[in-house]
C-alpha positions as CSV (number, residue, x, y, z in Angstrom):
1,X,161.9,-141.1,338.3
2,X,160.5,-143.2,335.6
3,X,163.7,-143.7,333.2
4,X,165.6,-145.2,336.0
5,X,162.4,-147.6,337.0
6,X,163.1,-149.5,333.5
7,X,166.1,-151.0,334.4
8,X,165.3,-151.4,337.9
9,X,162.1,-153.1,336.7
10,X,163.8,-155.7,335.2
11,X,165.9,-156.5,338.1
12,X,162.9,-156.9,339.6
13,X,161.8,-159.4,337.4
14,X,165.0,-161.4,337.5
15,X,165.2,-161.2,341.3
16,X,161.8,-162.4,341.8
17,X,162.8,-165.2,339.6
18,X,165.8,-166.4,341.4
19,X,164.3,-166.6,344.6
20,X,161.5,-169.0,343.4
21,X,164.7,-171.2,342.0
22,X,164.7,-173.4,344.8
23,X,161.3,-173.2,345.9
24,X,160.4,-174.9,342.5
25,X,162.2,-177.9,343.2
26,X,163.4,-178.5,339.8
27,X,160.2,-178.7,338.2
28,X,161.1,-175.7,335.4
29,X,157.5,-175.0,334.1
30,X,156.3,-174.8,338.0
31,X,159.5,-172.5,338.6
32,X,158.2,-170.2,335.4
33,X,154.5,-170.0,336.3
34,X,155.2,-169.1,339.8
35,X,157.3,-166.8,339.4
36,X,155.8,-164.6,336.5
37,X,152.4,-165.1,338.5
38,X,154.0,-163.5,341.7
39,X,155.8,-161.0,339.0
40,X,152.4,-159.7,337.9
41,X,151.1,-159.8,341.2
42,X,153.8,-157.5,342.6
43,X,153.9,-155.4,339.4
44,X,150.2,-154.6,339.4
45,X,150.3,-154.2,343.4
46,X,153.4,-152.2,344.4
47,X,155.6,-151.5,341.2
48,X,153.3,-149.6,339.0
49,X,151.1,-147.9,341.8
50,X,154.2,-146.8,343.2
51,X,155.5,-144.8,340.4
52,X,152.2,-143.8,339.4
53,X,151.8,-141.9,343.1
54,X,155.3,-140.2,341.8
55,X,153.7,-138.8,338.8
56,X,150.7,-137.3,341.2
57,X,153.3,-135.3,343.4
58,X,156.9,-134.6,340.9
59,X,154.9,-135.5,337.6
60,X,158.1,-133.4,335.7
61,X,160.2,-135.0,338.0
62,X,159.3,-138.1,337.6
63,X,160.0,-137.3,333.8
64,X,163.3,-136.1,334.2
65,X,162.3,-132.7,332.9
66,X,163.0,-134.2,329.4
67,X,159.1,-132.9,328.6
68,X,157.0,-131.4,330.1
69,X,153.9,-133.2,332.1
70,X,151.6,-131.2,330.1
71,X,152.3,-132.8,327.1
72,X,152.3,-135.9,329.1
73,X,148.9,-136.2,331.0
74,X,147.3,-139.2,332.7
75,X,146.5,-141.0,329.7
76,X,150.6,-140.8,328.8
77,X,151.9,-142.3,332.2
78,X,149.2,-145.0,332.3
79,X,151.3,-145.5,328.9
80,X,154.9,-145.3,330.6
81,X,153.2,-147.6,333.5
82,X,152.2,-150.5,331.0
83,X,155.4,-150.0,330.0
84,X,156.7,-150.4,333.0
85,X,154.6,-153.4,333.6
86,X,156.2,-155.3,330.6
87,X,160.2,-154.6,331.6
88,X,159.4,-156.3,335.3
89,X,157.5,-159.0,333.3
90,X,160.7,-159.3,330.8
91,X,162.6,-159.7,333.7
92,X,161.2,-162.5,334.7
93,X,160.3,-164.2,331.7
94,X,164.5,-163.7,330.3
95,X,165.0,-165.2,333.7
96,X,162.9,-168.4,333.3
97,X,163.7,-168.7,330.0
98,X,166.6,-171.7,329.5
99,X,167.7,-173.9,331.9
100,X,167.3,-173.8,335.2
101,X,170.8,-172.4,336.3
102,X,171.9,-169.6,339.2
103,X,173.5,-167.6,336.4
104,X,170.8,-167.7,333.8
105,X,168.5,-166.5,336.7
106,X,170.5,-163.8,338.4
107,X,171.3,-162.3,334.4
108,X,168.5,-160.2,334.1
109,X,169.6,-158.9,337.8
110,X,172.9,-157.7,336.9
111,X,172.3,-156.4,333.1
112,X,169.9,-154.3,335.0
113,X,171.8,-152.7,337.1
114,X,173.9,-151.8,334.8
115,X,171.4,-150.2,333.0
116,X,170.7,-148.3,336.5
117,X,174.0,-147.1,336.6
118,X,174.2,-146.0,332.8
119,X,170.7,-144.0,333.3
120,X,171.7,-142.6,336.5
121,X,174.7,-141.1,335.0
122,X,173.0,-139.6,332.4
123,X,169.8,-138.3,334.6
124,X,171.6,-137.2,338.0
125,X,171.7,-133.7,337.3
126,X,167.8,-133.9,337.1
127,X,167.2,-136.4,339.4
128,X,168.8,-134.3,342.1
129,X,166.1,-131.1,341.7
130,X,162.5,-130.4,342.4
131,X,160.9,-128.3,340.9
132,X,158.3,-128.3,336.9
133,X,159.6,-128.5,333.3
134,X,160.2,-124.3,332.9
135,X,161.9,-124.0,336.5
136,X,164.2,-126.8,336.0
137,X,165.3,-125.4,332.8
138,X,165.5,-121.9,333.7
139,X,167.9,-123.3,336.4
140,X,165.7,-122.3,339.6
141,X,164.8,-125.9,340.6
142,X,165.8,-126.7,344.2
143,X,168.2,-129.3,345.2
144,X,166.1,-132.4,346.0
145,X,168.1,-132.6,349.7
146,X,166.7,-129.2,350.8
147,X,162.5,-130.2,350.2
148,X,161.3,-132.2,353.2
149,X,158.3,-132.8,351.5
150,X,160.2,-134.4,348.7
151,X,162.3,-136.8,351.1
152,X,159.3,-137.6,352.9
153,X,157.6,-138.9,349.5
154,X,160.9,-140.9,348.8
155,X,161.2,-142.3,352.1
156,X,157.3,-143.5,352.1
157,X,157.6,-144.4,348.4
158,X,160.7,-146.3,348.9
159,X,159.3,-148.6,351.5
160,X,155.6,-149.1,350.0
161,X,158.3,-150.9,347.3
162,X,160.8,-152.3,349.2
163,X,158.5,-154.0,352.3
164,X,156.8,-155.6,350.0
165,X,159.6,-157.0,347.5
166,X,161.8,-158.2,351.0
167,X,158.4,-160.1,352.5
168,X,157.9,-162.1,349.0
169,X,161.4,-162.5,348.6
170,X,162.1,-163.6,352.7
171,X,159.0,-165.7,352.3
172,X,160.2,-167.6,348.8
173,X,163.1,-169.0,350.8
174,X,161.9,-170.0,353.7
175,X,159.1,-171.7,352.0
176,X,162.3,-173.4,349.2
177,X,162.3,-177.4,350.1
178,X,166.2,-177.9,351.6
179,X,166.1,-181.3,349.2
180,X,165.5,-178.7,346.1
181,X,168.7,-176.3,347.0
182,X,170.7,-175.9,344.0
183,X,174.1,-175.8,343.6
184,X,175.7,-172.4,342.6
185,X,176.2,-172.6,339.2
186,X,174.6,-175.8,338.4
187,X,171.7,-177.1,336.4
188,X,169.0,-178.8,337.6
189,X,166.4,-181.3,335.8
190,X,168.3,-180.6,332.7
């Protein structure tokens, strides 16, 4: 659902960010260009693609049945995918931003998922149905748990993001010098 992306997208961002922290080895400009060039990278490959196969299969869905996809189209969610594009890249770029600290990092991490859980409170009754724009609001969409199809796409959708995100993540740290480790909460190279 694409509401709910926005904040995760910026989590994104900010995670992506912290994990090249170390890996930068207190060089901040190195530690900013790495990390929005891996943002982008990720973004472009996985993020965005992702969403956009949501709006193929639960294009009303993916809306939240706030309008309907035929007023919409593809030319609208390329739209809400550039979008998209910019909150991971604001992420990381509010991450990098500053000093080089644990907290100014993980930040953009933790104001996004609030923003999850704010959205998700306001969307669960939609996000929890299948079904178009006129079904969902004539109340005959099905519960989301009952479509096996619909599980299927979020189990397959789910990992074509998360696989990804865990490799560049799992590969940032073990790639991190153990001389550039910083401190929780400590700035490095002022």
């Amino acid at each position: 659902m694409f509401l709910p992306d926005v904040p995760v997208s910026i989590m994104f961002g900010g995670l992506i960010a912290a994990s090249n922290l170390r890996a930068s080895g207190g060089d901040r400009a190195a530690w900013r260009r790495r990390s929005l060039r891996q943002t982008a990278l990720f973004g472009g490959l996985f993020h965005c693609p992702d969403s956009l196969f949501a709006f193929r299969w639960y294009p009303d869905w993916n809306l939240a049945y706030v309008i309907p996809w035929t007023q919409v189209g593809w030319g609208g969610a390329l739209l809400l995918e550039g979008f998209l594009f910019l909150a991971l890249l604001l992420g990381c770029h509010w991450a990098t931003s500053g000093r080089m600290a644990w907290g100014r990092a993980f930040a953009p991490m933790v104001t996004g998922a609030l923003a999850f859980g704010a959205v998700m409170a306001a969307v669960w009754g939609p996000y929890n149905h299948i079904g178009d724009h006129a079904a969902y609001h004539a109340g005959k969409a099905v519960p989301a748990a009952t479509d096996p199809t619909f599980l299927m796409f979020t189990t397959l959708a789910g990992a074509y993001l998360i696989v990804p995100l865990l490799t560049l993540l799992v590969t940032n740290h073990l790639r991190a010098p153990v001389s550039g480790k910083v401190p929780p909460n400590r700035t490095i190279a002022g």
